[in-house]
Structures are given as C-alpha cells and as structure tokens.
C-alpha positions, -999 to 999 in steps of 0.1 A, spaced: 289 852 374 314 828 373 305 796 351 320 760 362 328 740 334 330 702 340 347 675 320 326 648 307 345 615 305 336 593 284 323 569 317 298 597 324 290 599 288 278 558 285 262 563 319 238 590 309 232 573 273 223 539 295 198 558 316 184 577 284 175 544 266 162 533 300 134 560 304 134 552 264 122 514 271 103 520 303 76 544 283 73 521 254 66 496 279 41 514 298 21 527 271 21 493 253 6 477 285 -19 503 285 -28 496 256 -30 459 254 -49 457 286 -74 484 268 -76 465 242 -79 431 259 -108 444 282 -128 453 255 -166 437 258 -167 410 232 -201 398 222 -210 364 215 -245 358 190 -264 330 180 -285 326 145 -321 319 149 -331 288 138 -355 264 128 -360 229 149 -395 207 159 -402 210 193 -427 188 206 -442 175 237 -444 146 258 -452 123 286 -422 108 306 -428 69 320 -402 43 324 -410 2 323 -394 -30 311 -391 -41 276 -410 -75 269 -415 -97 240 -450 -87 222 -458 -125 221 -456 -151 247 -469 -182 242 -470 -210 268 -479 -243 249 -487 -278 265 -500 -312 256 -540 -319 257 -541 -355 253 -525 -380 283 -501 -404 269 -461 -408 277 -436 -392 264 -416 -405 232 -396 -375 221 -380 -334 229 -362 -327 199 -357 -292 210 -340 -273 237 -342 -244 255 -325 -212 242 -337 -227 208 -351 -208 179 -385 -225 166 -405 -218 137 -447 -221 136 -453 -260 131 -419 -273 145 -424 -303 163 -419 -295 200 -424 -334 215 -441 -361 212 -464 -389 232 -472 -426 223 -498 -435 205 -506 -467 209 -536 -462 228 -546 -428 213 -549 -453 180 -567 -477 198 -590 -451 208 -597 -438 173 -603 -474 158 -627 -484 188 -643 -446 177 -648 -453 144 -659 -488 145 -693 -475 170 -698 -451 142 -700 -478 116 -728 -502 135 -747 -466 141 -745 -461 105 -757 -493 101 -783 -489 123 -796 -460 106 -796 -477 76 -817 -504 85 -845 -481 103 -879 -479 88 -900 -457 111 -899 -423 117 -888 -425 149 -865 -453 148 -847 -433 119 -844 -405 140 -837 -421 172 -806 -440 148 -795 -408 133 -791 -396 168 -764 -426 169 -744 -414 143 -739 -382 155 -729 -393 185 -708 -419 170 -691 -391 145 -682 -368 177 -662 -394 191 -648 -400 161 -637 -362 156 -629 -363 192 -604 -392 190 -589 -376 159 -580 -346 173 -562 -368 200 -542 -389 178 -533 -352 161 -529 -335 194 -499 -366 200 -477 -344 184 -469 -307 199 -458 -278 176 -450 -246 178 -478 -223 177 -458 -195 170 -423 -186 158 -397 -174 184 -372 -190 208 -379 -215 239 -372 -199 270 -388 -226 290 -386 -266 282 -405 -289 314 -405 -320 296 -387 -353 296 -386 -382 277 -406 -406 299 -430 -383 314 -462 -389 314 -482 -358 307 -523 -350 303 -549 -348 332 -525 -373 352 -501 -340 347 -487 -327 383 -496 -292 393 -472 -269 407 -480 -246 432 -507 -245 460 -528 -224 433 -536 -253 412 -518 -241 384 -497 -266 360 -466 -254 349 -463 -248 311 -447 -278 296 -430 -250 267 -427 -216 267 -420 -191 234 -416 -152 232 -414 -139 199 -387 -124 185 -401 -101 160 -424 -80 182 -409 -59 214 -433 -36 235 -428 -16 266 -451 -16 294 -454 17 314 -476 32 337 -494 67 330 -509 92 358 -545 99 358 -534 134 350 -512 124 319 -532 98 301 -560 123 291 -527 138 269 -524 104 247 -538 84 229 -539 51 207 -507 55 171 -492 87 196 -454 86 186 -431 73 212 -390 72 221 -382 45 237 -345 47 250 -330 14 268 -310 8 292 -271 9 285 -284 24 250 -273 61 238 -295 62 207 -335 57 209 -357 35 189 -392 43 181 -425 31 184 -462 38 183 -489 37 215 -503 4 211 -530 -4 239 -541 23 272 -559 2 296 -590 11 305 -586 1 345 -566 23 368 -540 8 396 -533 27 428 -505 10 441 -485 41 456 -521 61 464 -521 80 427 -541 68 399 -526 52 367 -530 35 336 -507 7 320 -502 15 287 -482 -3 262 -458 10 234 -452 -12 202 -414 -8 197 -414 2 156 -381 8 151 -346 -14 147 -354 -43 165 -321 -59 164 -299 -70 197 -332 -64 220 -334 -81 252 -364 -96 276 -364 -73 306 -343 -41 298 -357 -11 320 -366 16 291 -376 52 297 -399 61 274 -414 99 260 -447 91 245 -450 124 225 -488 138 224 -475 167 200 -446 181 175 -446 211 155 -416 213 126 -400 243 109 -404 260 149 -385 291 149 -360 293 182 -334 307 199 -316 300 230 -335 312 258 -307 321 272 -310 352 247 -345 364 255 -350 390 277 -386 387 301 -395 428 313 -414 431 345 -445 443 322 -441 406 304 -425 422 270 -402 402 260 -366 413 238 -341 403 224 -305 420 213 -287 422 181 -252 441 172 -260 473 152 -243 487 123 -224 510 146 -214 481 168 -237 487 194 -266 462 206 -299 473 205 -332 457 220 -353 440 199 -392 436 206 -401 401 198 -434 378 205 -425 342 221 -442 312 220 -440 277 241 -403 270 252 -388 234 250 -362 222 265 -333 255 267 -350 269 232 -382 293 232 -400 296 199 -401 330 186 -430 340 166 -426 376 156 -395 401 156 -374 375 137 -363 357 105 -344 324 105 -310 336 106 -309 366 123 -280 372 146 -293 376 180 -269 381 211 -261 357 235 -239 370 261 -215 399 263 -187 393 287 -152 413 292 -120 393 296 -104 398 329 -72 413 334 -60 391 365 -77 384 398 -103 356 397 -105 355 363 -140 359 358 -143 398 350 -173 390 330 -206 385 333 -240 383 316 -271 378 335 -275 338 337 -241 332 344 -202 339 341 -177 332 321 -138 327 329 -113 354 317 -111 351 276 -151 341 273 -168 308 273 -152 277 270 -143 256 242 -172 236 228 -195 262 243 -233 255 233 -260 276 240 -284 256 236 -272 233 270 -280 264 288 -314 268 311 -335 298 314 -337 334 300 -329 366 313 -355 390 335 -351 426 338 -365 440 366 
C-alpha cells in the first residue's frame, strides 16, 4: 500500500485554522441561544400581599348642587322707593340694609294711630259703669292694634337682609313704587321677588332615589359627593328623604337631599354632582385582588401561593362580599401573605403574547409598567 504524502502550505494551513475557529464560534453560539431562550421562557410568577382596606356599600344618584338657603325677601308696606345700596353679585350680612321706602306717610300713619289710642284711653278713663268701662276698654285695644300695626310699617320701611349670603337677584329701583300697588309677573299671579339670597355657608345636593334603593338609606347615612370638573370628593351626610314618590319616567322615586359636610370652598350654584350615598362600611376588610381567586364548579374557592420548592400550590380559602376588583377573604389567609396573581411566560418572537393566565394576557416580558391588580375585574373559574 502505497501512502500519498501531501504538502501542506502554509495557505492550506490558515484555511483549515479559519474553518476550525468557525465551527468553534458557531457552537458557542448555538448552545448560548439555547440557553438564553431556556432561560428567557421560563414561567415567571407575579404575587400580590393580602391586604387590609374598608369596603363598603352604596347607592349611586347624580343631581345638581344648590345653596342650602334661599331666601327671596320683599317689602310689606307700599311706599316709594328712596334707596338700593346694594347690588347684585353682592355679599350681605343678616341685618344689612337692602332698600328703602319714604316715610312720610308711614309717619303720618303712626301719629294718626297713636293719637285714636290716646282719646280711647281717655275714654276709658272717664267710664263709670260696667259696661261703659268695658265697652271703652274695647277701644283701647283696638286703638293699641293699630298702633302696633303702624309701627311695624314705619319699621318694615326699611328692608334687611334676613340672612347672610350673596344677592343673586336685585328687582328694585330707586323710584319704584312697591307694596299691594306692586305689579305681578306672570299670568300665575305671582310677584317677582324684589331680592333674592342663597347662602354661602350651606351646599346640599338634591338627588332622586328608586323605590328599590331608598329602603337601603337613611337620615346621617355618609355620602361622596364628587362634582363636576372635580377629581377629589367632598363629603356629606343624608339630610332629608322625602316621604312622596315621583314617577316621571314610569319608576318610583324619592328626592332625597345630601348636606355637603366637607370643604366648602370654590362651590358653585348648579354643578351636576354624582353622588354614592353609602348605606354600609366595614374597616380592617381582608382582600385580595379577585383577579387571584380561583371559583371551582362545586363553589370552593382557592387561591395560589409559591412553595418552598418554587412551585404554587392551591390554597382553600372562604370569601366574603367582593367590592369593586377586591373580594374579602375570611379564612385561609393572614394580612400579608403572598398570594399569586398571574403566571405568564415571555415570548420568544411571534405575537409577542406567549403568555397567558386565565383573565387575560400579557405582552412578551409580563405586564406592563405601572401594572395594578387591583384595576383588574373578575376572578378566575375552573371548570
């Protein structure tokens, strides 16, 4: 057997060496792949602490924010006008002169007034018989009612504010003549209020409760009143549940009125408010997301926690009432325990949403940034 020896150059030589590192580089790569995408599809699991929160419930309404007092004020006596030393838009305080009429006759009135009670008086002074004394004293009072009644004219000639609060409404002139001689407005008969004044102190909402509802509620019940525009709620209290239904859209419901308690500041006649008049809330409530709890066809219910090996085991666990996207738990668990949320594998291309947990999906690499549980609806059901 003959044996062919070839010469290597050294062209050969770097060839094969080129090839070598290569095949070298290639299998580094491959394994390394292999292993990164092993390690990148691993499940990773994604828990939640248990917590404690008040959960509590309520009746939803909406209506319009009004002044608590509104108080339409106009002269009693007839006279002319002499004075409006306020305007509207106007802050008033209780007693501040709103107008005034002329008084000359209102004075001319009273004297005329008092001078008939002075001959009845001396009338009665100079009776002698039983019934000329009483038929005298008779007189007097007469005389003293008209007396009291003129008064209160010449008082009633200038108009104050009955209550504190701003002017929203200002009919009257200098020059106009005002008392029974007063115009009416309207084919109703009614006279248009020469001021009006809506507190500023005092806000309520008025809302409208179903039949079904309003059995919930009652009188000092907590409420949320949130405003429109507004992102923070202010409070109040039920104040008042009427006792007479309204069927306007075929359903029967009460008006019922919420004392706004909280910051009053910056509120507004006539904002639309949607109000939760809460009928009950429980502190110290032990929750998780329901998105965590489990519902067998039998009913049981379960949650899962990571093991000591790693793994996630079912966890028996008695629920309560669920509010909201929480469910009370109230057996199987202690505020903090670690309960899982979702288990998801990140995906290795494609769509990009390898993984999934019953619920919902997430994109490749888990949920998203600012993730909360707690936004999420519903639990999971095994079947």
């Amino acid at each position: 057997m003959q044996h062919v020896w070839r010469r290597t150059t050294p062209l050969t030589r770097t060839v094969t060496a080129v090839v070598v590192v290569a095949l070298v580089g290639a299998a580094v790569w491959w394994f390394g792949i292999r292993d990164a995408s092993a390690a990148s599809a691993a499940p990773v699991t994604r828990t939640v602490a248990a917590s404690l929160t008040t959960m509590q419930k309520s009746v939803s309404a909406s209506g319009t924010l009004t002044p608590s007092v509104q108080q339409d004020v106009s002269f009693e006596v007839s006279g002319t006008v002499t004075g409006v030393p306020v305007a509207v838009g106007q802050a008033v305080t209780v007693g501040q002169t709103l107008a005034t009429v002329d008084t000359l006759q209102l004075t001319a009135d009273l004297l005329q007034a008092k001078a008939t009670l002075a001959s009845a008086q001396a009338k009665l002074a100079d009776a002698s018989g039983t019934a000329q004394i009483a038929a005298a004293q008779a007189q007097v009072d007469v005389a003293q009612s008209g007396v009291d009644t003129a008064q209160a004219a010449m008082d009633g000639a200038t108009l104050t504010a009955p209550v504190a609060g701003l002017l929203t409404a200002v009919n009257l002139e200098v020059g106009d003549a005002v008392g029974s001689s007063s115009a009416p407005s309207g084919s109703g008969g009614e006279t248009t209020a020469q001021f009006t004044i809506v507190g500023t102190e005092a806000w309520q909402v008025d809302v409208t409760v179903s039949d079904a509802d309003v059995a919930l509620i009652e009188v000092g019940d907590q409420a949320e009143v949130t405003l429109d525009g507004a992102t923070d709620p202010v409070f109040g209290t039920i104040s008042e549940i009427g006792l007479l239904s309204t069927s306007d859209t075929g359903v029967a419901a009460y008006p019922v009125a919420v004392a706004v308690t909280g910051d009053q500041e910056g509120l507004h006649d006539g904002v639309a408010a949607e109000v939760e008049l809460v009928y009950e809330r429980r502190t110290d409530v032990l929750t998780v997301p329901s998105l965590a709890v489990t519902t067998a066809t039998d009913g049981t219910t379960t949650v899962q926690q990571v093991g000591a090996d790693g793994e996630t085991v079912d966890v028996p666990v008695t629920v309560g009432e669920t509010s909201g996207n929480v469910t009370e738990i109230t057996e199987g668990l202690a505020e903090g325990d670690e309960v899982v949320l979702a288990t998801f594998t990140p995906g290795t291309g494609g769509t990009g949403r390898q993984g999934t947990q019953d619920g919902g999906t997430f994109p490749e690499g888990g949920p998203p940034e600012g993730f909360d549980p707690t936004q999420m609806q519903g639990g999971r059901t095994n079947g």
